[in-house]
N, C-alpha and C positions, 0 to 999 in steps of 0.2 A: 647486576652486570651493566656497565656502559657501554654502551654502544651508537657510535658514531656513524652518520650518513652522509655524506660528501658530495660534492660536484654537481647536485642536481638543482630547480628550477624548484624553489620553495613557497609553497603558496600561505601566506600567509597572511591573513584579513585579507583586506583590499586590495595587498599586493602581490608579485610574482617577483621573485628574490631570487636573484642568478648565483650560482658559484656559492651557495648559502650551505652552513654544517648545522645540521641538527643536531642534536645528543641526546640520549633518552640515557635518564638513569634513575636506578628505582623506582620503576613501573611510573615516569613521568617525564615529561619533557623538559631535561634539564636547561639547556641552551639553545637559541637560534642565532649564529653567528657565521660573520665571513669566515672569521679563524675557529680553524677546528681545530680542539683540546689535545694534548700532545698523547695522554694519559685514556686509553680505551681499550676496552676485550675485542670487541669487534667492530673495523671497519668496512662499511658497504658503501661503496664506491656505485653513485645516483648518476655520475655522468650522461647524461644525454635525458633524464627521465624527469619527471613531474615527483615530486613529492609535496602529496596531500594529506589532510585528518581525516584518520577513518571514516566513512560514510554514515548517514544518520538513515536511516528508512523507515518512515513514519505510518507506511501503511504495507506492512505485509501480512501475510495468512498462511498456514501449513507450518509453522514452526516451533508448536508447541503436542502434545501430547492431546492436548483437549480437544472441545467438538471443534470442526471447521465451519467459519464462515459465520455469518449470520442469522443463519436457517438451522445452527445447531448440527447439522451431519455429522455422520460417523467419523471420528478424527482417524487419521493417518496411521500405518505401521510407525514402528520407529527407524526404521531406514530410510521413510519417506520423510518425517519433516528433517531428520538430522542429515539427509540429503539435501533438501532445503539449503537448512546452516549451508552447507558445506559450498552450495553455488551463492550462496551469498556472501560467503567471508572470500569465496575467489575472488570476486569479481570487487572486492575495495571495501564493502560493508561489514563495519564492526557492530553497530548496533540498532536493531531492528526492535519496533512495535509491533505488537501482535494483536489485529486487529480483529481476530476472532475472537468475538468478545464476551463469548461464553465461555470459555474455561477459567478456569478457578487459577489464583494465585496461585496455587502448589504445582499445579502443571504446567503454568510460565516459568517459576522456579526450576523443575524437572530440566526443563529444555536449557536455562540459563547453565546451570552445574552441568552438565553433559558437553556443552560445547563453547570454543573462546568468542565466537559472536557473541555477544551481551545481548541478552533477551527479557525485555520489558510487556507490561502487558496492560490493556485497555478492557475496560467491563460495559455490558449492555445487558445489567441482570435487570431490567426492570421491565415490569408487569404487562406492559404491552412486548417488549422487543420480545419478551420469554413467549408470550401467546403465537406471535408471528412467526418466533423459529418453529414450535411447536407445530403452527398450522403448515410450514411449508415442506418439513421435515421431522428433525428432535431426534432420529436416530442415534444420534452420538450423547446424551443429555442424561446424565443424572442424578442421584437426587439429591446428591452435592449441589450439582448446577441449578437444578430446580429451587432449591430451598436457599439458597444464599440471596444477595442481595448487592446496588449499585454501592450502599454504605459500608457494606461488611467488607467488599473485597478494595474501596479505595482505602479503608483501615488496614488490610491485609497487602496493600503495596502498587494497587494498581492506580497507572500514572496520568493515565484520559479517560471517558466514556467515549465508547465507538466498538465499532463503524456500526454506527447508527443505520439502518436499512440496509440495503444489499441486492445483489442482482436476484440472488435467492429468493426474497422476501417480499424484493418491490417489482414483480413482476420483469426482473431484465435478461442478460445474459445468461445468470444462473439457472433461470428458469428456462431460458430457450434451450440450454446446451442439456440440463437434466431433467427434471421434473415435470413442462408439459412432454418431452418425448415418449419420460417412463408411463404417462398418464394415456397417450396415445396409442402405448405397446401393449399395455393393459386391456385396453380394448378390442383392438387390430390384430394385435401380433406382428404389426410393422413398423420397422425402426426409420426414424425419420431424423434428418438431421438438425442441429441447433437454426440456420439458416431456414429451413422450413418452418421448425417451430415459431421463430418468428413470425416470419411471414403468417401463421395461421392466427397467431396472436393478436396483431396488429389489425387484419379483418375482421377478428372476432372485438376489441377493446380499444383498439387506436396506438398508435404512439406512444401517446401518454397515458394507455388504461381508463381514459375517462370520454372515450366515443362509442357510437351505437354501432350495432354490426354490420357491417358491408356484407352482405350477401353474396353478390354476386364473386366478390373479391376471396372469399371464403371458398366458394367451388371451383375456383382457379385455382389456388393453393392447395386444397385438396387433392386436384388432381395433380398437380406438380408432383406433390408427394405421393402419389402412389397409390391414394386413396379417391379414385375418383367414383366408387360407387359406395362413400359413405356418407353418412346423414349429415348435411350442414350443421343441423340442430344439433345435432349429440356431441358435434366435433365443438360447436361453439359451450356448448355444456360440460367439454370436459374442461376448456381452456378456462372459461372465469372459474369453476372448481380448484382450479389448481391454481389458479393465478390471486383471484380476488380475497381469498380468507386471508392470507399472508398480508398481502397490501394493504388492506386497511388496519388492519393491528401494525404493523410497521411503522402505518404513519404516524398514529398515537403514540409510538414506542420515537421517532422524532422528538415529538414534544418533553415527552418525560423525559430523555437521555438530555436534553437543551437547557431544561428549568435545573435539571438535578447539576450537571456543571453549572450552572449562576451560583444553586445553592450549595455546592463544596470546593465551589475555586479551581475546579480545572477545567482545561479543554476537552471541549466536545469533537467529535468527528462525524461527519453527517455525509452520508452517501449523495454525491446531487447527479443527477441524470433527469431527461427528459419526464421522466414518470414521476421525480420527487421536487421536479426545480419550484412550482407554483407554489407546493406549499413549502419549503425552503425561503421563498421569498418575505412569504407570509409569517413564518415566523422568526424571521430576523428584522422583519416591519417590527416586531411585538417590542424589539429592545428589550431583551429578560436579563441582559448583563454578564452575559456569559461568554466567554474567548470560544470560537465556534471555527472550527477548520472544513472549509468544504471540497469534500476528498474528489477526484478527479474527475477537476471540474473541464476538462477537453474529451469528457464521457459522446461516445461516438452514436448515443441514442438521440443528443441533442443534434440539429445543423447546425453546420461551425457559426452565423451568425448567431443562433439563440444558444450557443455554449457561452460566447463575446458577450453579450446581450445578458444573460442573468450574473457570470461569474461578475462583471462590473457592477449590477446592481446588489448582489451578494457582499461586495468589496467595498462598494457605499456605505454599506450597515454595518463595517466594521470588522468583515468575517476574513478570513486568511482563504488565499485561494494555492489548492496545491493539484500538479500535475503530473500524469501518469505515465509511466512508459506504456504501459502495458504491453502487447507482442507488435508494437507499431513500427519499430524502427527497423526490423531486422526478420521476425520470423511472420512476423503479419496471420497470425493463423483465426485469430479470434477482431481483432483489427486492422486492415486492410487500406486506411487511409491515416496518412497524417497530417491533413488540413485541419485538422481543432486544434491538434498540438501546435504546429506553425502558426494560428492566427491568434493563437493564444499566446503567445508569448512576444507576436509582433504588437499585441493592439489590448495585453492587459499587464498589468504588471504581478505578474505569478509569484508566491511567496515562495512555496516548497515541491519538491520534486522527491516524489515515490515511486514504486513500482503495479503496486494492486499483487495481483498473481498468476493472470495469463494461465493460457489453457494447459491444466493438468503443472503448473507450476511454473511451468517456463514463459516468465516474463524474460521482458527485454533489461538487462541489469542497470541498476541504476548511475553505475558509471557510464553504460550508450547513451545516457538520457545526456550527465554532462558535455561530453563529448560532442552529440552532434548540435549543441545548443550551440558550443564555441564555434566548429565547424560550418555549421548554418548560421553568423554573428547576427543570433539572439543574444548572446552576452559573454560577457567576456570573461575568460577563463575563470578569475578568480569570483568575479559573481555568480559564475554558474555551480562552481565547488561550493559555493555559499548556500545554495537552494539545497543541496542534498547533506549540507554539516550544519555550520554556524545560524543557519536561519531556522532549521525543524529544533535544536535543542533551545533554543530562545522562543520558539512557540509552545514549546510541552515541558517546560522547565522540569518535570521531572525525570524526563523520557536518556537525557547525556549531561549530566547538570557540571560533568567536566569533561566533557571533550566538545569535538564538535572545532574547535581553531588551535592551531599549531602554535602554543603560546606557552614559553616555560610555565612550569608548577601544572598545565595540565594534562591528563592523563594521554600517555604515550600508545597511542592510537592513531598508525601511522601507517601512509601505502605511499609505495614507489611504483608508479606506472609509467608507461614508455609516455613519448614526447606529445603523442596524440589521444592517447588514452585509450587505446587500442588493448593493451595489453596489462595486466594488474603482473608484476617482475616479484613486489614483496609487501604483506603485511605484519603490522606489528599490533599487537592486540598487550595495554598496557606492559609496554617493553618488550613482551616475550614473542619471537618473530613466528608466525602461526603459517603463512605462507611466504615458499622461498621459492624462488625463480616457476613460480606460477603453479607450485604443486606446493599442497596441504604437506605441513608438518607435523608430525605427531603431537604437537601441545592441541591443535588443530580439537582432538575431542579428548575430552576428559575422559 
């Protein structure tokens, strides 16, 4: 089927193309041209709107079948990650990595065949990252996941190693929002929130995991929480319990996932935050030869100047620096500021633009991210379309190896958004139109 797009504002590389006709035909981008072909099934009339290459999202989670996260967890129903799919192919994204990097090949595949988002997948089968999920959870793990390996599943199709560490793992978010709470209900029988966990965390460990305990600061937090007539001691006994076994298998599991792309040629994904910046530095000092991507690097454990401050020395050593929406722009539920995003993109030159996956799933999508980058002149339209297509498929060559620019011969992977990117109108997922005026079409799920 041919089908023609007209009248809209065509972004293509470097440029922004007025009055531009696309043509998609057989499941590819036939033409980009002022003149549109006389000979078409269907004309969609882009007047007033952006037409861009489907979205690249280089760091998402919940979208496969397999365990979640890097801690291994019990993965999702199947309403939940194909609910997932569904707010991501809304919102302009055709094709997503799955940075839960426990599941096996077969259940990237699962989620791929189910739905028209295009679903790729990253591995972190090796022997520390496996101990670390194991110590922080492993709920969802079996002995499929257990017994395979970083070799077997990049033989079996996966396109990176990653996400290397994790809020889970490396003592951060994941941990405040589940694991020390469940650890502290366990005790107590009182529910404490993520913000609290924190807070208990950070008295007991530091920041960064690697300070002595504040005491005093500890029976402060305590009482905040609810718990003011429980044992310092025990509270700080249950937090490194829960905290410290993971983290340091984590950070060895850095290492292995780092040398193992040197030694099979693809990119790594390496969690940086506050907890793992130091030794991130340290081994990208090592030079191991490896294309190393350092996932969201305007992580809100760092202060905006020590986010500036490592992702630049990070980007000395050659490593690709990409940034997060996570819930900053808009629902703010888990992130509440966005001074790292902002000084991040004024004072370092950022490669790619993902989401992560924000509380309970709802990040901020990663067209808000384009958007208010242009919006906020961080960069300009078509470089900002660049961070979230043309630039993550040219960092993970295997992740869009034809899409990603709106350029005949490749695959016809196409969104028509309103003028401000406000609104996703139509996506085209090779040729076949999957959303039409802002609602899922049945090709939508297989």
């Amino acid at each position: 089927m041919r089908t023609v797009i007209t009248g809209g504002t065509v972004i293509a590389g470097p440029d922004a193309l007025a009055a531009t006709a696309v043509t998609l035909d057989g499941g590819h981008i036939h033409t980009i041209d002022p003149r549109p072909p006389e000979d078409a099934d269907v004309r969609l009339d882009a007047a007033g709107c952006v037409v861009l290459p489907g979205l690249i999202n280089c760091h998402t989670h919940g979208v496969t079948p397999g365990p979640l996260f890097p801690s291994g967890a019990a993965a999702l129903p199947e309403d939940g990650w194909l609910g997932n799919l569904d707010r991501h192919l809304l919102a302009g994204t055709t094709t997503v990595l799955n940075l839960c990097g426990l599941a096996t090949m077969d259940e990237v595949r699962t989620a791929d065949r189910a739905h028209a988002v295009k679903v790729k997948g990253a591995t972190t089968h090796t022997p520390a990252a496996m101990a670390a999920a194991q110590a922080a959870d492993g709920a969802g793990l079996t002995e499929a996941h257990l017994t395979t390996s970083v070799e077997k599943q990049l033989a079996d199709g996966a396109v990176a190693i990653g996400e290397l560490g994790g809020g889970q793992t490396m003592g951060g978010g994941g941990q405040d929002l589940q694991y020390i709470p469940a650890a502290i209900h366990r005790e107590t029988g009182v529910t404490i929130s993520a913000e609290q966990a924190r807070t208990l965390k950070e008295a007991v460990l530091g920041p960064r995991l690697d300070g002595d305990l504040d005491e005093p600061s500890l029976k402060e937090a305590l009482a905040a929480a609810g718990l003011a007539g429980f044992s310092a001691q025990t509270a700080a006994k249950l937090v490194r319990e829960s905290v410290l076994p993971s983290f340091h298998a984590a950070l060895d599991g850095l290492r292995e996932g780092v040398e193992a792309a040197a030694k099979y040629g693809v990119p790594a994904l390496v969690h940086s935050a506050a907890a793992s910046g130091k030794p991130l530095l340290e081994l990208a000092r090592k030079q191991l030869g490896a294309s190393v991507i350092a996932t969201h690097s305007n992580h809100p454990s760092y202060s905006p100047g020590e986010a500036v401050e490592t992702a630049l020395a990070l980007q000395s050593e050659g490593w690709l620096l990409e940034c997060c929406t996570f819930d900053l722009l808009h629902r703010q539920h888990t992130v509440r500021t966005r001074e790292h995003w902002d000084r991040m993109f004024a004072e370092t030159a950022v490669d790619l633009l993902a989401t992560d996956y924000g509380y309970l799933g709802q990040h901020d999508p990663l067209l808000s991210g384009v958007a208010d980058l242009v919006a906020s002149g961080h960069r300009s339209l078509p470089a900002a379309v660049a961070l979230a297509s043309a630039n993550v498929a040219d960092a993970i060559p295997g992740l869009a190896p034809n899409s990603g620019r709106l350029r005949p011969g490749m695959a016809a992977d196409v969104v028509v958004a309103s003028e401000d990117l406000r609104e996703v109108r139509h996506v085209f997922v090779d040729g076949i139109q999957v959303v039409r005026d802002g609602q899922l079409t049945l090709a939508a799920r297989r």
